[in-house]
Backbone and ligand atoms as CSV (ligand in chain L), in Angstrom:
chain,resi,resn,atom,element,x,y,z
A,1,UNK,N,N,2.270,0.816,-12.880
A,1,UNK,CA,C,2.978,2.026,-13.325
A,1,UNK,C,C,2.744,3.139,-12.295
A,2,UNK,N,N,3.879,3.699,-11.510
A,2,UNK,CA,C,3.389,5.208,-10.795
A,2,UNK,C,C,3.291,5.913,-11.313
A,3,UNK,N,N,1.874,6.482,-10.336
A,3,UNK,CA,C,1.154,7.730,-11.070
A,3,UNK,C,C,2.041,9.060,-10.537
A,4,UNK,N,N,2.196,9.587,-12.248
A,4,UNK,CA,C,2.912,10.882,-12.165
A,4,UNK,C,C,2.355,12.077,-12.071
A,5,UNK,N,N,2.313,12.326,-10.722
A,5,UNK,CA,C,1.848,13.343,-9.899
A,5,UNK,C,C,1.684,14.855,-10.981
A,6,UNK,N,N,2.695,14.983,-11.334
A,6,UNK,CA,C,2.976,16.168,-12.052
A,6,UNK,C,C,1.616,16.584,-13.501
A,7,UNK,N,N,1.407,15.171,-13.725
A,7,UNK,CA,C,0.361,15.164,-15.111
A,7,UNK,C,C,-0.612,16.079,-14.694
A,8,UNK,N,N,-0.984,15.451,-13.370
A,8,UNK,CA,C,-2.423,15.816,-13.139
A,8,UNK,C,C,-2.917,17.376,-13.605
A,9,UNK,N,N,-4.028,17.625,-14.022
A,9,UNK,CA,C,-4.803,18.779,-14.155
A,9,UNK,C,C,-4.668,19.927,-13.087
A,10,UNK,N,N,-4.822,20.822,-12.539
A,10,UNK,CA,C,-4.815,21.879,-11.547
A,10,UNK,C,C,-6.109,21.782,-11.050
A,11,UNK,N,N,-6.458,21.755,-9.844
A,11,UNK,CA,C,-7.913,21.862,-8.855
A,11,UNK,C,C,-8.599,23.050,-10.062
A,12,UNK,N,N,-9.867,22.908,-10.488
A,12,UNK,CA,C,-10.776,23.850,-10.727
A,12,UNK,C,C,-11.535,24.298,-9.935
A,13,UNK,N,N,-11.780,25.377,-9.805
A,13,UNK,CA,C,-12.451,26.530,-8.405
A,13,UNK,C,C,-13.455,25.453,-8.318
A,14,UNK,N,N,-14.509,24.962,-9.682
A,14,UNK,CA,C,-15.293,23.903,-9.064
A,14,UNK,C,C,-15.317,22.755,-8.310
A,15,UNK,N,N,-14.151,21.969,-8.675
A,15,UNK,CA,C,-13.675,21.066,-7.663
A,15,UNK,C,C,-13.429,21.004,-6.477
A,16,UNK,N,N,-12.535,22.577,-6.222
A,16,UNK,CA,C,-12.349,22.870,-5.211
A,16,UNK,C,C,-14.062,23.150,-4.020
A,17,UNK,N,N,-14.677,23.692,-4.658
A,17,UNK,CA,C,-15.883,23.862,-4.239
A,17,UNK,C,C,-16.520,22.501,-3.609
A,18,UNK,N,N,-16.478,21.401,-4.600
A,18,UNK,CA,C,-17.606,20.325,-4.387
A,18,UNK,C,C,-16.472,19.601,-3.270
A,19,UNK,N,N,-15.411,19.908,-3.087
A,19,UNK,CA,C,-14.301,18.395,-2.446
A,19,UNK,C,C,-14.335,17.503,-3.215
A,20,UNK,N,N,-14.083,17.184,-4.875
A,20,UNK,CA,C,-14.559,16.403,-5.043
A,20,UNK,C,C,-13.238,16.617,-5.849
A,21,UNK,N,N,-12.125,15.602,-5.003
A,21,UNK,CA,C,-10.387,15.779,-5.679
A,21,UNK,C,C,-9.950,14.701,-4.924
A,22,UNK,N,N,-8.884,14.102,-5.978
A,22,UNK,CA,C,-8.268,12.730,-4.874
A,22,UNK,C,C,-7.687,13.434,-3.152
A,23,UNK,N,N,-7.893,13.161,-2.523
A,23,UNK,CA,C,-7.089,13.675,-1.206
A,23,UNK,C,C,-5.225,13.579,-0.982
A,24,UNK,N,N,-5.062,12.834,-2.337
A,24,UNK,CA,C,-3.561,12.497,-1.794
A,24,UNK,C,C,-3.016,13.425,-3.141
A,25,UNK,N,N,-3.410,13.058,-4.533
A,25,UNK,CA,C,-2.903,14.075,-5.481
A,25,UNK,C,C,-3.724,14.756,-6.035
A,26,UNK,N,N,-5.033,15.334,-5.597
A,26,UNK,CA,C,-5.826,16.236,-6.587
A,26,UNK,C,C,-6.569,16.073,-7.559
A,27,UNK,N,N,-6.143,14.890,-8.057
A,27,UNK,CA,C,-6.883,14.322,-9.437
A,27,UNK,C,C,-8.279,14.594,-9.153
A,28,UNK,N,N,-9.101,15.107,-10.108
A,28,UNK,CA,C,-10.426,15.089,-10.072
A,28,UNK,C,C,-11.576,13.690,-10.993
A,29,UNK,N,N,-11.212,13.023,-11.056
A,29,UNK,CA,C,-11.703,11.774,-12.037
A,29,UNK,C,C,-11.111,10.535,-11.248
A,30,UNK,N,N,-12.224,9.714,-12.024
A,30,UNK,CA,C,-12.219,8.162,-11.430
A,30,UNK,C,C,-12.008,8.384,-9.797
A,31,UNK,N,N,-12.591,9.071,-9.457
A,31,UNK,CA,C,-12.602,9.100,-8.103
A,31,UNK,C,C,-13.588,7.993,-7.094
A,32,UNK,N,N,-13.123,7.265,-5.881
A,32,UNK,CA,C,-14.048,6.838,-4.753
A,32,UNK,C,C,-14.311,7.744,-3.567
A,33,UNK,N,N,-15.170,7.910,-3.326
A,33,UNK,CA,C,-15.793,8.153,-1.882
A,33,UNK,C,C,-15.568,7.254,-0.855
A,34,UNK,N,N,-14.278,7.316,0.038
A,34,UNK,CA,C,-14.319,6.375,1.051
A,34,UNK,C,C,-15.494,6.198,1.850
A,35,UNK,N,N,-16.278,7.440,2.557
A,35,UNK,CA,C,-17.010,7.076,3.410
A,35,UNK,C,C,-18.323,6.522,2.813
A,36,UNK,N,N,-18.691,6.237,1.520
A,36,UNK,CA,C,-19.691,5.663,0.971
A,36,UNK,C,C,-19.307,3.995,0.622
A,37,UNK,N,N,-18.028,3.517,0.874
A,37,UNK,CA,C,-17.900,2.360,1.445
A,37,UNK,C,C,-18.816,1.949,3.047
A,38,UNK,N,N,-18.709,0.782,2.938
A,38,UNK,CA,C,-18.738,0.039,3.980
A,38,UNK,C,C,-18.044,0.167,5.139
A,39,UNK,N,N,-18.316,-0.105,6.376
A,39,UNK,CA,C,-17.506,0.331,7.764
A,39,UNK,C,C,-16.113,0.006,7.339
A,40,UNK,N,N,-15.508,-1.594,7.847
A,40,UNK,CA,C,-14.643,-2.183,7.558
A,40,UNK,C,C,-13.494,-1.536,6.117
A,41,UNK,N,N,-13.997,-0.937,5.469
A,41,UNK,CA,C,-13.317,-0.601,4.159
A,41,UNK,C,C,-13.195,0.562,4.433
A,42,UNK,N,N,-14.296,1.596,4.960
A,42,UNK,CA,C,-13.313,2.788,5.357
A,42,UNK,C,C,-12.381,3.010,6.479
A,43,UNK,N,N,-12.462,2.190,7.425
A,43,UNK,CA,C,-11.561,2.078,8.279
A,43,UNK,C,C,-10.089,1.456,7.710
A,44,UNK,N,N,-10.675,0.412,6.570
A,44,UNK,CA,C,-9.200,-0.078,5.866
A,44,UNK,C,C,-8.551,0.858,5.388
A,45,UNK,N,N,-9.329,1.606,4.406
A,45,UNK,CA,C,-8.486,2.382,3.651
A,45,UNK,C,C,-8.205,3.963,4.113
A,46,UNK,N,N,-8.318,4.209,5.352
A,46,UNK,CA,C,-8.130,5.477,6.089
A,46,UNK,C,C,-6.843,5.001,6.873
A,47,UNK,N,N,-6.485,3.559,7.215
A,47,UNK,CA,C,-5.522,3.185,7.855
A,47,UNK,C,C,-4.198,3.090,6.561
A,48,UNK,N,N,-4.573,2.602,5.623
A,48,UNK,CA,C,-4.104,2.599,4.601
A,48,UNK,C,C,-3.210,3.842,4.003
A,49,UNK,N,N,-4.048,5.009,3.704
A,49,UNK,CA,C,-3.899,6.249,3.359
A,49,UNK,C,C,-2.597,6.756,4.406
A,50,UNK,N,N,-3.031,6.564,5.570
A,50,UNK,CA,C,-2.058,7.124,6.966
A,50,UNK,C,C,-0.648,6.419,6.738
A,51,UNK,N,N,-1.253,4.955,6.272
A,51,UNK,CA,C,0.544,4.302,6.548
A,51,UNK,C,C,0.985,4.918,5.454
A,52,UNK,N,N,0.708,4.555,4.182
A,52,UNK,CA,C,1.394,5.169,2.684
A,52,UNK,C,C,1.820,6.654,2.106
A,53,UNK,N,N,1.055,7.384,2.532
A,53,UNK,CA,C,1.058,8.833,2.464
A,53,UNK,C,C,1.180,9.674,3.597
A,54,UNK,N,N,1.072,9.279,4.379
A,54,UNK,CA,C,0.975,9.783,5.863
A,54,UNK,C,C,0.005,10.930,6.077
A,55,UNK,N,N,-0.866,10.390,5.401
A,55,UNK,CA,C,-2.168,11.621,5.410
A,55,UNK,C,C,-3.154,10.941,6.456
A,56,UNK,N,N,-3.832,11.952,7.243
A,56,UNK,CA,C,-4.301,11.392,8.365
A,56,UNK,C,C,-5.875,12.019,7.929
A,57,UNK,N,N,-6.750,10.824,7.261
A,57,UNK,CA,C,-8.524,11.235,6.984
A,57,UNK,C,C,-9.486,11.120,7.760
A,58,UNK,N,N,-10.548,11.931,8.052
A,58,UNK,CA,C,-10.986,11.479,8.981
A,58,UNK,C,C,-12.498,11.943,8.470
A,59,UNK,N,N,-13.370,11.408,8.966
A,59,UNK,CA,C,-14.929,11.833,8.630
A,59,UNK,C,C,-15.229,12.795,9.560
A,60,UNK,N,N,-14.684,13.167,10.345
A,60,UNK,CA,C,-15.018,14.418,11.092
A,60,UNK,C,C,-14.446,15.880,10.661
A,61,UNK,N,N,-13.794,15.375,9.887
A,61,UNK,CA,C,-13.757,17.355,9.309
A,61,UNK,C,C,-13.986,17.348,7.636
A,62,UNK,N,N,-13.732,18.340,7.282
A,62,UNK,CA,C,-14.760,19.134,6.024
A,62,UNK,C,C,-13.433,18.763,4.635
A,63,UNK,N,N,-12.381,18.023,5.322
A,63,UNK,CA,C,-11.363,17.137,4.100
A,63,UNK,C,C,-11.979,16.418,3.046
A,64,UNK,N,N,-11.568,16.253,1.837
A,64,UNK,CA,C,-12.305,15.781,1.178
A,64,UNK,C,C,-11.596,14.315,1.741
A,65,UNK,N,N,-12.448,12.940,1.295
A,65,UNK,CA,C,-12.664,11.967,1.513
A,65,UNK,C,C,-12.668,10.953,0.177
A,66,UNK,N,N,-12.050,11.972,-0.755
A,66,UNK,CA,C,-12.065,11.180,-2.136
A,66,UNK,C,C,-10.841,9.970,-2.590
A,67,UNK,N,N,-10.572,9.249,-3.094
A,67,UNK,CA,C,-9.528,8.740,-3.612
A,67,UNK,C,C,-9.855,8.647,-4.674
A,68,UNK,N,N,-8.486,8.529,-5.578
A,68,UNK,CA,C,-8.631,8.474,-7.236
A,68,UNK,C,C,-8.015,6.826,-7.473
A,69,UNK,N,N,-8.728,5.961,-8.647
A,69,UNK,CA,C,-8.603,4.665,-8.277
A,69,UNK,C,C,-6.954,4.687,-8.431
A,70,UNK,N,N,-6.089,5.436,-8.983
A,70,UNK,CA,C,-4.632,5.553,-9.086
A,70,UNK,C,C,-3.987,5.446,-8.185
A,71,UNK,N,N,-4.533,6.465,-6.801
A,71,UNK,CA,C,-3.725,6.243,-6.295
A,71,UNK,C,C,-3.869,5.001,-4.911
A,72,UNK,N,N,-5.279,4.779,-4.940
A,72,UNK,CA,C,-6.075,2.949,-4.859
A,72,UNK,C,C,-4.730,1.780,-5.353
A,73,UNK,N,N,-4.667,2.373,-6.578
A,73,UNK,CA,C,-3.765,1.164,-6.622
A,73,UNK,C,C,-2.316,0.787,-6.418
A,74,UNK,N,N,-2.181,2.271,-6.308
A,74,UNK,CA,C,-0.358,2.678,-5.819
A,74,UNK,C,C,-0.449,1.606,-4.199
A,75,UNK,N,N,-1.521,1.845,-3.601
A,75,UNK,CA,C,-1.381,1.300,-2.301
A,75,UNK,C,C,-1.239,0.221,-2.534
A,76,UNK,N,N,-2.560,-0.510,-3.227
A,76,UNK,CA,C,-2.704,-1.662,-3.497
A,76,UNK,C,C,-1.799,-2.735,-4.197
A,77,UNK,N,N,-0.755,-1.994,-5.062
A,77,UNK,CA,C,0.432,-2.554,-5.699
A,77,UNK,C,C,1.652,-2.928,-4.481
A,78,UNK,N,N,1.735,-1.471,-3.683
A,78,UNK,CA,C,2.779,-1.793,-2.628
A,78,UNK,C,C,1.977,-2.971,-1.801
A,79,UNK,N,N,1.157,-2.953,-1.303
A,79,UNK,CA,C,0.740,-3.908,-0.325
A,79,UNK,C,C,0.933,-5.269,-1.077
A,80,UNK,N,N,0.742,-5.516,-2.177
A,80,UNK,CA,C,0.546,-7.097,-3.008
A,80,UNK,C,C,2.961,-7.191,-3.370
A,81,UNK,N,N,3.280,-6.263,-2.715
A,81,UNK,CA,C,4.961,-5.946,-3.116
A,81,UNK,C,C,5.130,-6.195,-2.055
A,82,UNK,N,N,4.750,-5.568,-0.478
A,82,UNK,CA,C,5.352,-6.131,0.553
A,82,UNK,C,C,5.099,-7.809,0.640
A,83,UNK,N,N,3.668,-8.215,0.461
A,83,UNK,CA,C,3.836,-9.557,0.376
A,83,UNK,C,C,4.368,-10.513,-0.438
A,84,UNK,N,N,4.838,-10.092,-1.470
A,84,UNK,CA,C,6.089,-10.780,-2.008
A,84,UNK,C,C,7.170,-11.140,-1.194
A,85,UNK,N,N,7.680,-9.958,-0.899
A,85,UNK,CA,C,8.679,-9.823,-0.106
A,85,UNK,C,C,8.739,-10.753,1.239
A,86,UNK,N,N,7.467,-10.524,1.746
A,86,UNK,CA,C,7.573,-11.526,3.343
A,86,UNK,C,C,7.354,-12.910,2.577
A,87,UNK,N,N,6.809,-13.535,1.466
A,87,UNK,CA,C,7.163,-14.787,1.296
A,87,UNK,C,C,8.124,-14.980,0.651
A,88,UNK,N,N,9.260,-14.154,-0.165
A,88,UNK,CA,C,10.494,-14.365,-0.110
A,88,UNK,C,C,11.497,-14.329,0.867
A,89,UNK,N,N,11.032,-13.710,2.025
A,89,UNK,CA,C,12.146,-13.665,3.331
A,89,UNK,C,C,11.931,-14.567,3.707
A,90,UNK,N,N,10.589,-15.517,3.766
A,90,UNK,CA,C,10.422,-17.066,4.238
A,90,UNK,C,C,11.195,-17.904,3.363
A,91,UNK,N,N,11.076,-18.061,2.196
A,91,UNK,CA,C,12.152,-18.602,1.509
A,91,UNK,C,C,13.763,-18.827,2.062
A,92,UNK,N,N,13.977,-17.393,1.307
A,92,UNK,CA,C,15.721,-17.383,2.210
A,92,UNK,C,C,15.732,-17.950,3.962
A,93,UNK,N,N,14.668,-18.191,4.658
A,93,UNK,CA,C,14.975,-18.545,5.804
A,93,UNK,C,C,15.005,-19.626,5.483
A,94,UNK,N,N,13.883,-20.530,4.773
A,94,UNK,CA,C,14.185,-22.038,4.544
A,94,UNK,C,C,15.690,-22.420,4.002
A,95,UNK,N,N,15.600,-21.784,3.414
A,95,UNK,CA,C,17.134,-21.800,2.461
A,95,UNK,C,C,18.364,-22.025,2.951
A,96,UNK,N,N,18.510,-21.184,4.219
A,96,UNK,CA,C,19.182,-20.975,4.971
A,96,UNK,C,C,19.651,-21.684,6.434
A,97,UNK,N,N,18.210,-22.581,6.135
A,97,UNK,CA,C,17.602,-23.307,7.543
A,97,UNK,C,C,18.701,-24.775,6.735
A,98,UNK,N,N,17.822,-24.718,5.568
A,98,UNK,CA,C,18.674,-26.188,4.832
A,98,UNK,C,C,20.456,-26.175,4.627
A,99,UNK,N,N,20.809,-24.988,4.176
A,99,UNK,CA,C,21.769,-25.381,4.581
A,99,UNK,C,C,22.500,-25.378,5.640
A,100,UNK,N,N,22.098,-24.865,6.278
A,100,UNK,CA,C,22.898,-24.984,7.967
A,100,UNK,C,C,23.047,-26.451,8.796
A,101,UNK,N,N,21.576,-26.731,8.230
A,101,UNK,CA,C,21.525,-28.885,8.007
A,101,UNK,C,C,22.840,-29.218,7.739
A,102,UNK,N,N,22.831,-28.841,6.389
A,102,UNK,CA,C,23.813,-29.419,5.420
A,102,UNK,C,C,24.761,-29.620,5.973
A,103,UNK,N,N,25.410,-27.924,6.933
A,103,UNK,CA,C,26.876,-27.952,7.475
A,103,UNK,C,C,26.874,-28.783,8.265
A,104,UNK,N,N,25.622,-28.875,9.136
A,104,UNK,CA,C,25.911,-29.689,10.459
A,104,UNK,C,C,26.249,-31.299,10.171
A,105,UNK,N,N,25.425,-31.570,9.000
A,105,UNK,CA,C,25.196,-33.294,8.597
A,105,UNK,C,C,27.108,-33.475,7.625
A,106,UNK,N,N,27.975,-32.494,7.475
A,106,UNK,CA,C,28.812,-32.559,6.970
A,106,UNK,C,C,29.696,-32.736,7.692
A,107,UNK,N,N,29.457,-32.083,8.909
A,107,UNK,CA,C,30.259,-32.226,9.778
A,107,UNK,C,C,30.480,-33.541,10.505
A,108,UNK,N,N,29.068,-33.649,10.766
A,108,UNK,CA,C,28.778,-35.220,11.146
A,108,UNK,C,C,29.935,-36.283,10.155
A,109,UNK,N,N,29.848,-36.174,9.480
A,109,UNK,CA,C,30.065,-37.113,8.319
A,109,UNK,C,C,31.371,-37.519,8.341
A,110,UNK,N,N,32.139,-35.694,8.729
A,110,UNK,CA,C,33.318,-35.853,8.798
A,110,UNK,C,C,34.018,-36.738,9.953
A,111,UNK,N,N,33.172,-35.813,11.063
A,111,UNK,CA,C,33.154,-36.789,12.493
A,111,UNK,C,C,33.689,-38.641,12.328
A,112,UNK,N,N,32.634,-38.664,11.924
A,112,UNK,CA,C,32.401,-40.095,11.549
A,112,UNK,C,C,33.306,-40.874,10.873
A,113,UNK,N,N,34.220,-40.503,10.104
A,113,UNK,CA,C,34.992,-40.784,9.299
A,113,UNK,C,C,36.171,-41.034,9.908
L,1,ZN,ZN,ZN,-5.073,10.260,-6.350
């Protein structure tokens, strides 16, 4: 289900204070700390963030670094959606591969005849 941006709560001066707000919509709850991941995972999900949102995070400035698992999974939904997609475009290529067989072996056939 996409998360509707609009629900969310308004930054509280405290939040605002601690950085402690999704970086992409504000949400203050169920939040992760990217950089309290693992190398590999914050590098994933900072590459991640950039392609989907086009927000560019970085551990070198004073940005917060939070994600809310919502919008974790907005990514995570599109990414498990593009790969649908590339093994359905393999499909239609098989598909497409077979029948082009077909025409050719029809043709043959006709040939032959
Ligand atoms: Zn969020």
């Amino acid at each position: 289900m996409p998360l509707n941006f609009s629900t969310n709560k308004p930054l509280s001066v405290h939040s605002m204070n601690t950085g402690k707000f999704c970086r992409i919509c504000l949400f203050t709850k169920r939040l992760v700390d990217v950089l309290k991941m693992d190398e590999a995972n914050i590098e994933k999900w900072f590459e991640r963030v950039k392609e989907y949102f086009q927000v560019s995070m970085s551990r070198h400035d004073n940005k917060s670094t939070y994600l809310c698992r919502y919008c974790m999974q907005i990514i995570e939904d599109r990414i498990d959606e593009q790969n649908t997609v590339m093994k359905n475009q393999r499909i239609i290529g098989f598909l497409d591969e077979m029948s082009q067989k077909n025409v050719v072996k029809s043709i043959q056939q006709e040939d032959g005849q």
